[in-house]
C-alpha angles and dihedrals in degrees: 000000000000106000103229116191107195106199116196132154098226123031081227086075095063088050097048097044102017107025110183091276089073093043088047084054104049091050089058090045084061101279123145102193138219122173117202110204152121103281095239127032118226091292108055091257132135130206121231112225133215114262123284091018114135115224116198114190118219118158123230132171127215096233129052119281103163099200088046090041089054093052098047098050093056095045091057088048092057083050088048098044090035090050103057085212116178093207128032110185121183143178139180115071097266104036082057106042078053090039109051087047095046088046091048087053097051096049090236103181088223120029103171129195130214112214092200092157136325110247098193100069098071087056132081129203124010094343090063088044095053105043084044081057094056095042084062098044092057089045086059099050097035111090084206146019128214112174119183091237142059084216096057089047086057101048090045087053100049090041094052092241083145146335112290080238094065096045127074142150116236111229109322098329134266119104104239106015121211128302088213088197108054086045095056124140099202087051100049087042084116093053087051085062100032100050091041089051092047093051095040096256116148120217089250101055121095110244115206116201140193127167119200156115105281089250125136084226085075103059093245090134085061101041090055102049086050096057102045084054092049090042098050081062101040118041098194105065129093143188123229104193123183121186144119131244109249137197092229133062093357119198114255103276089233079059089051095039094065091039088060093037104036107101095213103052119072123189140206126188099207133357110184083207105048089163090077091053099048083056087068100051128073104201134026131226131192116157093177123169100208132006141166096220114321108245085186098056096049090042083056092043094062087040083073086251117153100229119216097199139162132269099238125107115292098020092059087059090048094080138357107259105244085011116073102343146353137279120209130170113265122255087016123128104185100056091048087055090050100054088038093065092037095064091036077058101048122048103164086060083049089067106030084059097053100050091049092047093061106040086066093050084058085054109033103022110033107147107235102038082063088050088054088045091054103044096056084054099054076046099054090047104063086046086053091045090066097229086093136047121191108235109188096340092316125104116229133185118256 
C-alpha cells in the first residue's frame, strides 16, 4: 500500500475538490489514507470520511494567529513523522505552507503541492509580499507542483514560484473533474419544479446563480450591484445565491444588506446537493478575481448552464468564451451587466450555449478519466522520487 498523507485547512475543502467518491478511488487503486484538518469547517460542520480513512484533527485557522499557528504546525509534523507517509499532498494556503515544511522536515520522498489558486495576486503592498513569499517557500519545499489550471502553471512559472521541471497539470486541469451523471440536467428536471415552486419562481421567470464563499475575491460585491441593475429593467429574473459568511475578506455590508432585502434574490449558506439547485437556475455567474480552476463553473457547464465568468487564469480554461459561456473583465460592473442581459435577451443563445457547454465537459472533464489521470501521476512520482520502482505494472519499494 502507498502511505498518502491530504493537508487542508477546513475539512470543507476535502468535500468541494476531492468528495468521498475520489478518496474511495484512490484506496482501491492501493491507497491507504490519512486527512490532515480542523475538525469542523466555518460553519461547525464535519465531514464524514470513507471507511478506513484516518482523520487526523489539527486546527487551523484561516487568518493568522501566530501562537495557534505554532502549535498546529508541529503537531502535523509529529502525524507526519509518526506516520511514516510516502506522499504528503496539501492545499489552502496555510495547510500547505504547514504542510510542505512539516513534510521537508520529515524527510517525506513525495511532498506534493496543490496549486488550487494564488492568493496573493489579488493583494497589493506588504499582503501581496508576504503571501508571494510563501508561494515561494512551499515550492521550495514541495518535490513536485500540480495546479488545477494551465493559467496558474503559467503564472508560477513567469513569477519564479518554482522550476518549469517540478511543475505540471494533471490531465486537462480541475481537481475533481466532473461526475457527468450526477450533474445531469435530464435526471434533476423534477428539482427544477420542485425548488421554483418552494421559493415562489414561475417557470417562466429567468433565474440567475451563483454559488460561492461570500468573499469580495470572488467577485459577490459585483455580482450583486449588476443584478439588482438588470433587475430594476426586467422584472422576471432572480437570483439563486448560495455562499457562506466568512471571517476573511467579507463583502461590503451595503453588498450583504440587499442580498438579505432584495425580494428577488434568495440566498443559502450551504446545500450538501447543489445539483439540484443548478437545476433551478438558467444561467451561471461567477465574477471571480482570482481562481485556481473554477469546479463550479465546470458543475454548472455539464448542467446545460450558460456561465458568465471572468477573464483571470483558471476560470478562462473553464469554458470557451461564445461558445459555451461568457468572458468578462474581472471587478467590473458594467461588462457583467452587459453579458447578463445579453443572455435575458436571447434565449436561443441560452441554449445553444449550454448544449454546447456540456457536451465539452463529456469530453474534457468526465470524473473518473481525471482520477485515472491522477493516479498514474502520484504513481510516476514515487518512481521519480527514487524510493519505488514499477515491476510489471506494481510499485514496489526500493
Amino acid at each position: 500500500m502507498i502511505k498518502l498523507c491530504i493537508i487542508t485547512t477546513v475539512p470543507g475543502t476535502i468535500q468541494a475538490f476531492f468528495g468521498p467518491a475520489q478518496l474511495q478511488y484512490l484506496q482501491s487503486n492501493g491507497f491507504e489514507i490519512t486527512v490532515i484538518t480542523s475538525s469542523k469547517d466555518a460553519l461547525g460542520r464535519t465531514f464524514v470520511l470513507p471507511k478506513d480513512v484516518i482523520c487526523e484533527p489539527v486546527e487551523m485557522a484561516r487568518t493568522i494567529k501566530l501562537w495557534q499557528d505554532i502549535k498546529a504546525l508541529f503537531k502535523i509534523y509529529s502525524i507526519i513523522k509518526k506516520g511514516k507517509f510516502d506522499i504528503v499532498q496539501y492545499a489552502t494556503p496555510k495547510a500547505s505552507l504547514f504542510g510542505s515544511i512539516a513534510g521537508w522536515m520529515a524527510r517525506v520522498p513525495v511532498r506534493l503541492y496543490l496549486m488550487w489558486g494564488l492568493y496573493y495576486v489579488t493583494q497589493t503592498g506588504k499582503t501581496k509580499l508576504i503571501f508571494k513569499t510563501f508561494e515561494k517557500i512551499i515550492c521550495a519545499l514541495s518535490t513536485a507542483i500540480a495546479p488545477d489550471s494551465k493559467g496558474n502553471y503559467e503564472i508560477a512559472v513567469k513569477e519564479g514560484l518554482c522550476k518549469p521541471e517540478k511543475i505540471s497539470v494533471v490531465g486537462e486541469g480541475s481537481a475533481n473533474g466532473v461526475d457527468t451523471e450526477r450533474f445531469n440536467p435530464e435526471k434533476l428536471a423534477e428539482f427544477r419544479k420542485k425548488i421554483r415552486s418552494e421559493l415562489h419562481i414561475t417557470e417562466n421567470a429567468l433565474v440567475f446563480g451563483c454559488i460561492a464563499p461570500m468573499v469580495k475575491d470572488k467577485g459577490i460585491n459585483e455580482l450583486i450591484e449588476a443584478f439588482s441593475k438588470v433587475a430594476e429593467q426586467n422584472p422576471h429574473v432572480f437570483l439563486l445565491y448560495i455562499g457562506r459568511p466568512t471571517e476573511k475578506n467579507p463583502l461590503e455590508q451595503s453588498t450583504i444588506e440587499i442580498i438579505n432585502n432584495h425580494k428577488r434574490i434568495s440566498h443559502f449558506i450551504f446545500q450538501a446537493e447543489p445539483e439540484k439547485y443548478l437545476a433551478a437556475m438558467d444561467i451561471f455567474v461567477l465574477p471571480t478575481y482570482r481562481e485556481g480552476f473554477g469546479v463550479v463553473n465546470i458543475e454548472a457547464c455539464a448542467m446545460e448552464l450558460p456561465v458568465i465568468t471572468t477573464d483571470v487564469p483558471g476560470p478562462q480554461e473553464s469554458i470557451i468564451n461564445g461558445r459555451t459561456g461568457l468572458l468578462v473583465p474581472p471587478r467590473a460592473v458594467p461588462p457583467l451587466i452587459e453579458a447578463m442581459k445579453r443572455l435575458v435577451e436571447d434565449p436561443k443563445l441560452r441554449k445553444q450555449i449550454g448544449i454546447a457547454a456540456r457536451q465539452r465537459i463529456k469530453s474534457c472533464y468526465e470524473q473518473k478519466q481525471l482520477w485515472k489521470a491522477i493516479v498514474a501521476h502520484r504513481r510516476k512520482l514515487l518512481v521519480d522520487s527514487g524510493y519505488f520502482r514499477e515491476i510489471d505494472g506494481t510499485l514496489q519499494r526500493i
